[in-house]
C-alpha positions in Angstrom: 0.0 0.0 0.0 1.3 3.4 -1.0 1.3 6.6 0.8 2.5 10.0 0.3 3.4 12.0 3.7 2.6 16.0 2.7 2.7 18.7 4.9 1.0 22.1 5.3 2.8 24.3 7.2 3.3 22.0 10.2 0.3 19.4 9.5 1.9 16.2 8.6 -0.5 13.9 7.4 -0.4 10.6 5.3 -2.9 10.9 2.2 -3.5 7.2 0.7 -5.0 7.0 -2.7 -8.5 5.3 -2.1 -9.9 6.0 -5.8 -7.8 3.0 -6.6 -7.2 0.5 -4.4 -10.0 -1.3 -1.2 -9.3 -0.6 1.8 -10.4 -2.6 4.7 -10.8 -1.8 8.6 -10.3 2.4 8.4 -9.7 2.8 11.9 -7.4 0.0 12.5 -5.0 1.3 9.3 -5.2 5.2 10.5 -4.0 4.3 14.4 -1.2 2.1 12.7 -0.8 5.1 10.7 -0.4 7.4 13.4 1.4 5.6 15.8 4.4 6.2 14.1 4.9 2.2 13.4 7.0 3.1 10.0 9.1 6.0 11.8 7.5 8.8 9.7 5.1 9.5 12.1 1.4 12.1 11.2 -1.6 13.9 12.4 -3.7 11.4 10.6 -4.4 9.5 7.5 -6.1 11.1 5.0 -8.0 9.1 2.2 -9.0 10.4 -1.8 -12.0 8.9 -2.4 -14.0 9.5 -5.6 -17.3 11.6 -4.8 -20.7 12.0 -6.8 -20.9 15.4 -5.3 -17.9 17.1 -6.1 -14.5 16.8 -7.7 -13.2 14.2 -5.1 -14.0 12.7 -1.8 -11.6 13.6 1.3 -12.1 11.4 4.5 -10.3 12.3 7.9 -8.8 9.7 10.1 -7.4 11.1 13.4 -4.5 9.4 15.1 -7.5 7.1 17.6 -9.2 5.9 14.4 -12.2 8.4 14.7 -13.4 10.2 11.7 -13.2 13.8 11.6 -14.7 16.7 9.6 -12.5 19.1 8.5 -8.9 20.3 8.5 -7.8 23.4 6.4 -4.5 22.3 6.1 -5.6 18.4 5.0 -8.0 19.7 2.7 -4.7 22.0 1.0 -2.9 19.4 0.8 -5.4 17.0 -0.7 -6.0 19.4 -3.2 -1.7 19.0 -4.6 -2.3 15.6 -4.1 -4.4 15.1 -6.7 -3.1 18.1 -9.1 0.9 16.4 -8.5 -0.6 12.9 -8.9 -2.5 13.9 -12.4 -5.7 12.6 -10.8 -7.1 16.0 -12.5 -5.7 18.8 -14.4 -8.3 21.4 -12.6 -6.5 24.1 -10.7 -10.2 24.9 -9.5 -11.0 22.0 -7.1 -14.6 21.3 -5.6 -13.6 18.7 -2.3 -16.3 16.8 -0.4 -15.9 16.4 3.4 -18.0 15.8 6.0 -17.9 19.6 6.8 -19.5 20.0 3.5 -18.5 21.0 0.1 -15.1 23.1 -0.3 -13.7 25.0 -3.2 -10.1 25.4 -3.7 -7.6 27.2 -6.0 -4.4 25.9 -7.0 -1.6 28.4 -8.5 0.8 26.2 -10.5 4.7 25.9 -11.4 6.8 23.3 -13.6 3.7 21.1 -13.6 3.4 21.0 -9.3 1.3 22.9 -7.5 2.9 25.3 -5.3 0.6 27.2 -3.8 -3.4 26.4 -2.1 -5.9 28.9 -1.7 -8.9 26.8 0.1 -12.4 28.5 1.0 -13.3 26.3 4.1 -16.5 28.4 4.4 -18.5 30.2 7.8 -16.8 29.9 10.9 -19.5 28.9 13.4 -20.1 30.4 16.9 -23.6 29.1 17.5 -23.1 27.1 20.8 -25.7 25.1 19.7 -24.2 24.0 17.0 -20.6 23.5 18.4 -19.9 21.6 21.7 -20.0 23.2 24.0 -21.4 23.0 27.8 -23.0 26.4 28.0 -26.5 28.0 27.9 -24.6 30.8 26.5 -25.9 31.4 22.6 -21.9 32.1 22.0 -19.0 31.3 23.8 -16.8 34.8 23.4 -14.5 35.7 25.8 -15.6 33.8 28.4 -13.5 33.9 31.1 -12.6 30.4 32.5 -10.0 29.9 35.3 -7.2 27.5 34.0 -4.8 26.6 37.0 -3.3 29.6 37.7 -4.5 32.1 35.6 -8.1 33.2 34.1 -8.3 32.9 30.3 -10.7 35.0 28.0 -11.6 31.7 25.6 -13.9 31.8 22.8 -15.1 28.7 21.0 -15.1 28.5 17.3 -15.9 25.4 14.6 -15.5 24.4 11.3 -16.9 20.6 12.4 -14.1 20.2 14.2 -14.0 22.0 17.9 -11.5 24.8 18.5 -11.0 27.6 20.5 -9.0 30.6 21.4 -7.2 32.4 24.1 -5.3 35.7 23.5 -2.4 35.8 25.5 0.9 38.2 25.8 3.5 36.4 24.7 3.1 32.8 23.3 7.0 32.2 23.2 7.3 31.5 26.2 3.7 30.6 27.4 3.2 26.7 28.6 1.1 25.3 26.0 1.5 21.8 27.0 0.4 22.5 31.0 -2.2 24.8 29.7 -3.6 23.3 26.4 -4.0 19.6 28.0 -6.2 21.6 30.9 -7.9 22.8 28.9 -8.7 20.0 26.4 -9.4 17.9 29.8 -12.1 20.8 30.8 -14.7 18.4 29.5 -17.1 20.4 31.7 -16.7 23.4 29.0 -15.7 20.6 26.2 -17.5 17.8 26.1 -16.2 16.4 23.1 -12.4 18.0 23.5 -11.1 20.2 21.8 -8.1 22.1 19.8 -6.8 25.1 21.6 -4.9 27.9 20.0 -2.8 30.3 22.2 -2.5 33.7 20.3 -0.8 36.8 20.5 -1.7 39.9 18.6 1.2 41.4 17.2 -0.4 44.3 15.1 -4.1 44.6 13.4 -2.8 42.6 10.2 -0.5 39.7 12.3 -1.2 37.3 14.5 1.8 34.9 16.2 -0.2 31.7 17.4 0.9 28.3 19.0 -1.7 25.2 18.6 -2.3 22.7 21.3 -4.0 19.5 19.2 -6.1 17.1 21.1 -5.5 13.9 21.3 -1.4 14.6 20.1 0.1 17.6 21.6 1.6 20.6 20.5 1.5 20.7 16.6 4.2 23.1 14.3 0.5 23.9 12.2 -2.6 23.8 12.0 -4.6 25.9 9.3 -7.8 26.2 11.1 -5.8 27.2 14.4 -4.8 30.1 12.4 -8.0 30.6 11.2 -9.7 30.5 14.8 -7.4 32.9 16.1 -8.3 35.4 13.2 -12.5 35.4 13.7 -12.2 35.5 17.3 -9.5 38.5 16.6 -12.2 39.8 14.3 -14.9 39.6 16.6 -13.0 41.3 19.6 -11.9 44.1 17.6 -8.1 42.9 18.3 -7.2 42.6 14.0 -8.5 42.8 10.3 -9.8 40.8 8.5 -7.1 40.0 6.5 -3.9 39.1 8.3 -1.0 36.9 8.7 -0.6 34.4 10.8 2.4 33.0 11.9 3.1 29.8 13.8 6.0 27.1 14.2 5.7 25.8 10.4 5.9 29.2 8.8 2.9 31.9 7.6 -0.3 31.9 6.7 -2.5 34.4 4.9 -5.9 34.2 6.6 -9.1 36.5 4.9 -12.4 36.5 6.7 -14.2 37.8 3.7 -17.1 40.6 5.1 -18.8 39.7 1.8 -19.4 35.8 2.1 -18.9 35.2 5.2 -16.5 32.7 4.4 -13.4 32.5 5.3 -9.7 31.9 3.0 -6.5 30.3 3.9 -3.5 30.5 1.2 -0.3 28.9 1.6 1.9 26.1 0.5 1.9 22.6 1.0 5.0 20.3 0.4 5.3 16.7 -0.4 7.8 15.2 2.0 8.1 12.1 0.8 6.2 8.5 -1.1 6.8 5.2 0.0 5.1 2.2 0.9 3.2 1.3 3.9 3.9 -2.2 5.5 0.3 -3.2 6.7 0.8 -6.8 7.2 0.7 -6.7 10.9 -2.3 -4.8 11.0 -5.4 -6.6 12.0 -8.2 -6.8 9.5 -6.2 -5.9 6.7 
């Protein structure tokens, strides 16, 4: 079985070509994926699965085996995947996910694509529709004592649960002692949850650091970024258009006023291709 480990500034997932080939027991193949048993390590397997709805098909494995939604940077670099691996010759993608339907741009060089511009649509705050243990219609800057310290956090999801805390300076702030706290804060989170640290550097750039549930601290995540910017937004802390850097490098986030939806551009690199060894996995 072949896989192709991309990355998106700091996401490292494994995407597996599933327009192709069967694949048996999903949950089973993305732990074994994720546990790092062919010393590449990811954030998750990713599968490209043909789709009657759009362009392609992209499913979400997370390191336990569950299923998620949504992940800006996944969805980035599924759409190079299938560009670099002449699966299409569209540089105007339409991807299915279980967030819903997402159009993407590619801007191409020498045949690769180099650069994704994805549209991953209206944040929501709706604490109805988000989880969140509140009677609160929205979950803005509320403030929620965290060890030592109160934090202003507001909730915000794409399908997949995130929130924010602005902070001073998120060099050296404890993102592991704080982030797994919080994630643990089933109380609030019910269903745990991504927490991004930020700090506001001016009205156009945001520094950020991500604590991932389930994993740890990740170098990326896309709709960490993109969290940090509609709760900056909202607060009247930045613009709507602003960059966004964290561990893996910069991205350029645009809440369009417009739409409503919101834009991520960036690059996404293939790291490397090789073959998966799944013949101690059970069920496959």
């Amino acid at each position: 079985m072949r896989f192709t480990k991309m990355q998106a500034y700091g996401n490292d997932y494994v995407y597996i070509d599933a327009i192709h080939q069967k694949l048996p027991s999903l949950p089973e193949l993305a732990r074994f994926v994720s546990d790092r048993h062919f010393a590449v390590g990811s954030d998750g397997m990713v599968l490209i699965c043909p789709s009657d709805k759009a362009d392609f098909r992209m499913r979400m494995f997370n390191p336990d085996g569950t299923e998620g939604e949504m992940c800006g940077n996944a969805l980035r670099s599924v759409a190079k995947y299938v560009y670099d691996h002449r699966l299409t010759d569209k540089t105007e993608l339409k991807i299915e996910t279980l967030g819903g339907i997402k159009s993407l741009e590619l801007y191409v060089e020498d045949g690769l694509a180099v650069n994704i511009k994805a549209n991953i649509g209206n944040p929501v705050l709706d604490t109805s529709k988000i989880p969140v243990s509140t009677n609160l219609d929205e979950f803005i800057e509320q403030p929620v004592q965290v060890r030592d310290i109160v934090l202003n956090i507001t909730a915000v999801s794409w399908g997949n649960p995130h929130c924010v805390a602005f902070i001073e300076n998120v060099s050296d702030f404890d993102v592991c002692g704080y982030g797994r706290d919080i994630e643990y804060r089933t109380d609030i989170f019910p269903n745990k949850t991504n927490v991004t640290f930020a700090q506001i550097v001016d009205r156009g750039y945001i520094k950020m650091r991500e604590w991932e549930r389930g994993t740890g601290e990740t170098i990326g995540c896309g709709t960490g970024c993109a969290t940090a910017v509609v709760a900056g937004v909202i607060t009247g802390r930045c613009d709507r258009h602003v960059k966004v850097e964290q561990i893996g490098g910069i991205l350029d986030i645009y809440w369009c006023e417009d739409d409503g939806n919101l834009y991520m551009t960036g690059v996404s690199n293939t790291v490397f291709e090789a073959d998966i060894d799944v013949s101690g996995v059970p069920g496959i």
